[in-house]
DRENTI-924352 format. One line per 2 residues: their letters; for each residue x, y, z of N, C-alpha, C, O. Coordinates in pm, 1 decimal. Each point is the difference from the previous one (the first is absolute). Example, Ala and Ser with C-alpha at 12.3 -4.5 7.8 and 13.67 -1.06 7.14 Angstrom:
// residues 2
AS	1319.0:-569.0:780.0:-89.0:119.0:0.0:90.0:120.0:0.0:103.6:-1.9:66.5; -138.6:106.9:-138.5:82.0:119.0:6.0:-77.0:109.0:73.0:50.9:110.8:16.9 $
//
This chain:
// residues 86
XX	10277.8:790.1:11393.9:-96.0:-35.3:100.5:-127.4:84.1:-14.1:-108.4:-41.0:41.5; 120.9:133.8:-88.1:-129.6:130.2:16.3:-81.8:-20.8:-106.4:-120.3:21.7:-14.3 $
XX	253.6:-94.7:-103.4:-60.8:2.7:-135.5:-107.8:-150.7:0.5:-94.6:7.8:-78.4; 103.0:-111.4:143.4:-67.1:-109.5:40.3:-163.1:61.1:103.4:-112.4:-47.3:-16.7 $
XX	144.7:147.2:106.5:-87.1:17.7:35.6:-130.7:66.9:-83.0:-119.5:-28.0:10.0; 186.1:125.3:-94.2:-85.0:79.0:-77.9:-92.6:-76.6:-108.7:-102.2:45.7:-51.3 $
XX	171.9:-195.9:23.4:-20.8:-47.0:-95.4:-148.4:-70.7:72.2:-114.9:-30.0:-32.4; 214.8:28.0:161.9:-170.0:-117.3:78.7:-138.5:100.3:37.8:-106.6:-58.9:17.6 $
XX	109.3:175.1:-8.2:-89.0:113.1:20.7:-50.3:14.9:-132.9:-112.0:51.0:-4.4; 181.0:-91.4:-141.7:-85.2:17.1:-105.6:-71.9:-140.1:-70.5:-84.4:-12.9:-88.8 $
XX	172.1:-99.5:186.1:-107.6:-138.4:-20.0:-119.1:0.4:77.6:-89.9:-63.7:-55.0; 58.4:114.7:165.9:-96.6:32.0:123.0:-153.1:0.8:-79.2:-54.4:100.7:-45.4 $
XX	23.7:-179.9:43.3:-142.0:-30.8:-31.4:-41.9:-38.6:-143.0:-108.5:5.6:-58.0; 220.0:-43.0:24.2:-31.6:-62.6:-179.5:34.4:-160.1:56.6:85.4:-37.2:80.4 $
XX	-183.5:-36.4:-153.3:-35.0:-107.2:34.0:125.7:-56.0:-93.8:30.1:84.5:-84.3; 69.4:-232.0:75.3:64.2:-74.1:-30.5:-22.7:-56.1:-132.7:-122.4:-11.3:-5.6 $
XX	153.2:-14.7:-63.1:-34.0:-48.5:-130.4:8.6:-156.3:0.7:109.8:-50.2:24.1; -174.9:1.6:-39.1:-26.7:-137.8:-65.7:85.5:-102.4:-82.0:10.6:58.8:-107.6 $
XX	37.9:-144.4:98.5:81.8:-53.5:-69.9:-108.4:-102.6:-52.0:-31.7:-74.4:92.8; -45.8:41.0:-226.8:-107.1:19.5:-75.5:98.9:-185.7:-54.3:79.5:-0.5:-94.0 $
XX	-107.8:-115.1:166.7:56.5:-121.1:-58.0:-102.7:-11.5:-160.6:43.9:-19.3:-113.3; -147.5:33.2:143.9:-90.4:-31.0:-122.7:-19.3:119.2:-64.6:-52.1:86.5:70.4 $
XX	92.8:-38.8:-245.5:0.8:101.9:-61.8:-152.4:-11.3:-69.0:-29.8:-93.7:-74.0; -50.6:188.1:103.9:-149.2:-10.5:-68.7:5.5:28.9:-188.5:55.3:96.3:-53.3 $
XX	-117.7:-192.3:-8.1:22.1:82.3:-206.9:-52.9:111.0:53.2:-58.8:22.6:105.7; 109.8:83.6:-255.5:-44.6:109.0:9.0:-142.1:28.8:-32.9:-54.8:101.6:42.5 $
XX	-7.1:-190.0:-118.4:-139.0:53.7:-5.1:-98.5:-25.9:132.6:-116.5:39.8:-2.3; 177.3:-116.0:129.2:-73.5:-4.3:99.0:46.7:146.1:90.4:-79.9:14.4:92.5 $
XX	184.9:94.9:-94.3:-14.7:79.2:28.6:-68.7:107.6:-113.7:-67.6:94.3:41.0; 82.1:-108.2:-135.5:-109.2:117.8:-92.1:-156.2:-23.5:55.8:-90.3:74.0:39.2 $
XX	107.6:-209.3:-56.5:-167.5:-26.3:47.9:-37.8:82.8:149.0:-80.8:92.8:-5.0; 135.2:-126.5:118.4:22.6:40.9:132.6:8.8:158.8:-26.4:-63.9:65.9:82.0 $
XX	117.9:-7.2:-161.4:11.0:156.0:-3.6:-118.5:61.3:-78.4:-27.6:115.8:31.5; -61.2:-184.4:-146.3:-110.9:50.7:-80.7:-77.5:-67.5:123.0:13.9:83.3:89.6 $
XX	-62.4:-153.3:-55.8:-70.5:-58.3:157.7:-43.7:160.1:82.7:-77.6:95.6:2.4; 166.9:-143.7:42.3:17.0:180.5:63.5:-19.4:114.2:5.1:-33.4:80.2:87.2 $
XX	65.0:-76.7:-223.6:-53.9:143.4:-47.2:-155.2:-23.1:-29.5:-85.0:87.4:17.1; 61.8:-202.5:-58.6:-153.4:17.6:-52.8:-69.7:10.7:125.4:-104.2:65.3:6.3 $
XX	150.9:-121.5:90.2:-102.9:7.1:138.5:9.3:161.6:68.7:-64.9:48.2:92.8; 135.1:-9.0:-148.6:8.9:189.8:55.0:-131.7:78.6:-138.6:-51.3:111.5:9.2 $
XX	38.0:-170.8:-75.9:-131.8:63.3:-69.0:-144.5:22.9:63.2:-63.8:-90.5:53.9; 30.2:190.8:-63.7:-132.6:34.8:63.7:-128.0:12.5:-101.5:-35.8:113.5:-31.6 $
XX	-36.6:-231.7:-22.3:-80.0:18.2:-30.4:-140.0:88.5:0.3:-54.3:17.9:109.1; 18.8:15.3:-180.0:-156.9:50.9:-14.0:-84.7:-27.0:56.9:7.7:-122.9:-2.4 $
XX	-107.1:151.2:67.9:-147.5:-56.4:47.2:-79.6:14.6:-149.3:25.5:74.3:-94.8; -124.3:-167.8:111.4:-75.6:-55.4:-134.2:-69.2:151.9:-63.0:-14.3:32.8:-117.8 $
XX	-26.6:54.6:262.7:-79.3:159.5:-89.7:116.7:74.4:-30.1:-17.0:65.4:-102.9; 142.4:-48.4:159.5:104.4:77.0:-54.7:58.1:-63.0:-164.5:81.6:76.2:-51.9 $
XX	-106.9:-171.8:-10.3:24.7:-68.5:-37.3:-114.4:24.4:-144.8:35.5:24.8:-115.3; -159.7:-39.1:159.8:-149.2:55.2:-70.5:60.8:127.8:-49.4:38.3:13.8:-116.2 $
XX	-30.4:82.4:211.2:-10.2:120.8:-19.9:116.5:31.7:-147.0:-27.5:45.3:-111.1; 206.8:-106.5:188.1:78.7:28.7:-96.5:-15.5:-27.6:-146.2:25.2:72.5:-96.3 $
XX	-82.7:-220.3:103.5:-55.1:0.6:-168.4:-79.3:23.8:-42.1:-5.8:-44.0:-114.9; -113.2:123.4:158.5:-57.9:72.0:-89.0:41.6:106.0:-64.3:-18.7:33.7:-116.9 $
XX	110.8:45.9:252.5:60.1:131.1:-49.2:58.9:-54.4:-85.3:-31.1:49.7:-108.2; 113.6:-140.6:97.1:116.2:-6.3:-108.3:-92.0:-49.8:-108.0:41.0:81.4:-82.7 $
XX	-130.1:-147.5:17.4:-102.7:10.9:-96.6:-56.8:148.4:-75.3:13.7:39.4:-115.9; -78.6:19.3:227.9:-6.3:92.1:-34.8:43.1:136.3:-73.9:-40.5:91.8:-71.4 $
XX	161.2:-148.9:145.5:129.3:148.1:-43.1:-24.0:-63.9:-205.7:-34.3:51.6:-106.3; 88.1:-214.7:166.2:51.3:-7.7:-160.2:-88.7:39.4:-97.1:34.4:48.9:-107.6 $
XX	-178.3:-74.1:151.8:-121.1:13.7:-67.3:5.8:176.2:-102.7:-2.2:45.1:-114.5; 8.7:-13.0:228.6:21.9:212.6:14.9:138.8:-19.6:-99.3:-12.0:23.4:-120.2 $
XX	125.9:-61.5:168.3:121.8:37.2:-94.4:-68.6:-51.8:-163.6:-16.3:73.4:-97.5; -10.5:-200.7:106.6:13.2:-40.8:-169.2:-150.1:75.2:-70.5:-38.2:-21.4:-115.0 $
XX	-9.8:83.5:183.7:-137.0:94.2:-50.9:64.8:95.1:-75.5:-27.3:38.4:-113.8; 140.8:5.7:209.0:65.0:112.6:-1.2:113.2:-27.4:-152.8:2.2:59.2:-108.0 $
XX	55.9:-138.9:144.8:99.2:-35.5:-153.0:-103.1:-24.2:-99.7:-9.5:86.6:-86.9; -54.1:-166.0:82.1:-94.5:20.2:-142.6:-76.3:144.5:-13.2:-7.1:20.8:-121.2 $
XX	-26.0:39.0:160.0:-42.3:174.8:-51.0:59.8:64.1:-36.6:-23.8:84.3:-86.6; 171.8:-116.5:171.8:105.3:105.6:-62.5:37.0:-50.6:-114.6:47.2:85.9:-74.4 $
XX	-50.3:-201.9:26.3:40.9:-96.7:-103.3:-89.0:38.2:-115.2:43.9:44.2:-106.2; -193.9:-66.8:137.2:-83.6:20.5:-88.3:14.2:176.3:-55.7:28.5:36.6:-114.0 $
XX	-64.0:67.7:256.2:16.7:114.4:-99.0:124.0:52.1:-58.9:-6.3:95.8:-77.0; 175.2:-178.3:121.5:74.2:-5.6:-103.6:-10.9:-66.1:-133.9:33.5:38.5:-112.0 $
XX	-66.0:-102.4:136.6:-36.7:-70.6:-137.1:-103.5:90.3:-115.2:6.9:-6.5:-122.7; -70.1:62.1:177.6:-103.8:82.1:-101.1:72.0:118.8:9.7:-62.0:60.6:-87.5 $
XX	129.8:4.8:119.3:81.0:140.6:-41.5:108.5:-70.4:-83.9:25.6:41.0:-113.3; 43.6:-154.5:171.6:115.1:-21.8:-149.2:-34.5:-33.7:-88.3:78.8:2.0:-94.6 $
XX	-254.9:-66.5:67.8:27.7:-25.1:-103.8:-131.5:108.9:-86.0:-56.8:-21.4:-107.1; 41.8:134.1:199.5:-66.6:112.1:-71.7:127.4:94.8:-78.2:8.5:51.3:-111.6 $
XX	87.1:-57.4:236.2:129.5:56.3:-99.2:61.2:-86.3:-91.9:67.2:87.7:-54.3; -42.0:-172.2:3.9:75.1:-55.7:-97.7:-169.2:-20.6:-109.5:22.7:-16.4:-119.9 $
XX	-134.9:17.5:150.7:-78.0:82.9:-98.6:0.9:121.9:-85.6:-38.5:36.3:-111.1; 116.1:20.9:241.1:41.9:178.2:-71.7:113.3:-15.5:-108.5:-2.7:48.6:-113.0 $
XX	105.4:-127.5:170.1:139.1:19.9:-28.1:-37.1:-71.1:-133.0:57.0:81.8:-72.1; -107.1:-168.3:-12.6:-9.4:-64.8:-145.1:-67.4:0.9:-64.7:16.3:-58.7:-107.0 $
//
């Protein structure tokens, strides 16, 4: 008897489940779940947006400046040393 009661104090506010006559395909719940999630995305405003790609231009601009110098003045020490070396 106690064990019936306890059971009804832990059904207490969970809603009943559904007996579902019509089974939905599964790609209408994938769809329904990517749905969803895409509407929880918070887009950019158009100047936050300006701003990020320039920075990100920029950087790359600065990085690949940066790999070709180091590239170039490696390149002229290896091949000032393998001048030495033959």
């Amino acid at each position: 008897m106690e064990e019936n009661k306890n059971q009804e104090i832990k059904n207490e506010g969970k809603k009943p489940e559904k007996a579902s006559a019509y089974k939905q395909p599964w790609w209408k719940s994938i769809y329904r779940t990517y749905r969803a999630e895409f509407m929880k995305i918070v887009w950019p405003s158009k100047p936050t947006l300006v701003k990020h790609t320039i920075t990100v231009i920029v950087v790359s601009l600065l990085f690949g400046a940066y790999i070709a110098l180091t590239d170039g003045i490696l390149t002229i020490l290896f091949s000032r040393f393998v001048g030495l070396v033959t």
